[in-house]
N, C-alpha and C positions, 0 to 999 in steps of 0.2 A: 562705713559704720561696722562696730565687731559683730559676727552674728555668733550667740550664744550657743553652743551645743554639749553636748554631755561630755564628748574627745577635749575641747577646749575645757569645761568646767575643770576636766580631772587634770591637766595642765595645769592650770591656774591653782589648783589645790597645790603639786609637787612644786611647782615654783614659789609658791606661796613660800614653804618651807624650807626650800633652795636657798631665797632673796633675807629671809630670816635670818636663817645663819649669817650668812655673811652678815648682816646689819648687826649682829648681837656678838660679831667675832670681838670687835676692836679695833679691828687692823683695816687698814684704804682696803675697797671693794678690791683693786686692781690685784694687790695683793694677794688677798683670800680665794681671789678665781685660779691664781695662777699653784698657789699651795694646793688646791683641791681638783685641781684637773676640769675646772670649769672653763668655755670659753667667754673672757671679759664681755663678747660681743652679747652673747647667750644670756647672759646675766643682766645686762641693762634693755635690754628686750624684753623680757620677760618682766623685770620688775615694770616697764613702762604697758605691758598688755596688761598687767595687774593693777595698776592703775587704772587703768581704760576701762578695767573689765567692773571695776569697786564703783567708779562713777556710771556707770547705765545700770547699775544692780542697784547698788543704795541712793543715789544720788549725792546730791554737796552736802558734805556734815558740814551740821549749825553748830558747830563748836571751835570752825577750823578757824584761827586768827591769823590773819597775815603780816607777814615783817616787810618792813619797809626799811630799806635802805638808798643812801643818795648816790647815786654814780652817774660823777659827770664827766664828758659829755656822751655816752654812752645813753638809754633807757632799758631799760630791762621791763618786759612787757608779759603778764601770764593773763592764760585765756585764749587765747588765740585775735585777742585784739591787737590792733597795729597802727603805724602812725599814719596822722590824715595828709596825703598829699600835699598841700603846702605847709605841711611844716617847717619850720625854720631851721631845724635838725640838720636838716640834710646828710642822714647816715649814708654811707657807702656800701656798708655791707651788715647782711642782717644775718644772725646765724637761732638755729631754732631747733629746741633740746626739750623735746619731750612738749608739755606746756607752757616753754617760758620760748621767747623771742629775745635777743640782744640783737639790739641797734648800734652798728660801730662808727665810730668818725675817722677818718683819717690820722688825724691826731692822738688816738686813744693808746695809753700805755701795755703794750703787749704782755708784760708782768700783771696787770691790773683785769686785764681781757682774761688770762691762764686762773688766776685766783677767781674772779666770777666763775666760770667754767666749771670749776673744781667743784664750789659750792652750791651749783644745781647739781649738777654731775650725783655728789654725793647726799642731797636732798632727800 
């Protein structure tokens, strides 16, 4: 669990305003790190502690609607929930980004995999 301190709060503040920018540039995250001398890795770190940090501070906004989309055979899973053991899925490989889990199959289109990705990725 994150422990809250004053060195973290002021963090979370200049990131806060870091991860801003880029969000309000235009331009892919990947992009704007690399114009501004930020490192890519630094930058989805920080927007994911600020995350982390907004959910033990405020808790879950009653406003947040969630989108749903179908991807089959894939699941895409947020919360930190996961499949039950005998599921009939049978994913191979599970990959997990931030709050969201992807469940892959063997079968699953690696064009199809990079475009989800992309779209948590830039969430």
């Amino acid at each position: 669990m994150m422990q809250i301190t004053p060195e973290l709060e002021n963090k979370i503040k200049e990131w806060r305003e870091i991860v801003r920018k880029a969000k309000e540039s235009g331009v892919p995250k990947v992009q704007w790190c690399r114009e501004n001398g930020i490192a890519r890795n630094s930058l989805f770190y920080w927007q994911r502690r600020i995350e982390e940090y907004e959910a033990l501070t405020q808790g879950s906004k009653q406003d947040e609607v969630p989108v749903f989309c179908e991807v089959d055979p894939a699941v895409v899973v947020a919360g930190g929930e996961s499949l039950a053991p005998d599921d009939p899925l049978k994913a191979h490989a599970m990959i997990r980004i931030g709050k969201y889990q992807v469940y892959v199959d063997d079968s699953f289109s690696m064009d199809t995999l990079s475009r989800i990705l992309a779209v948590i990725r830039d969430a």
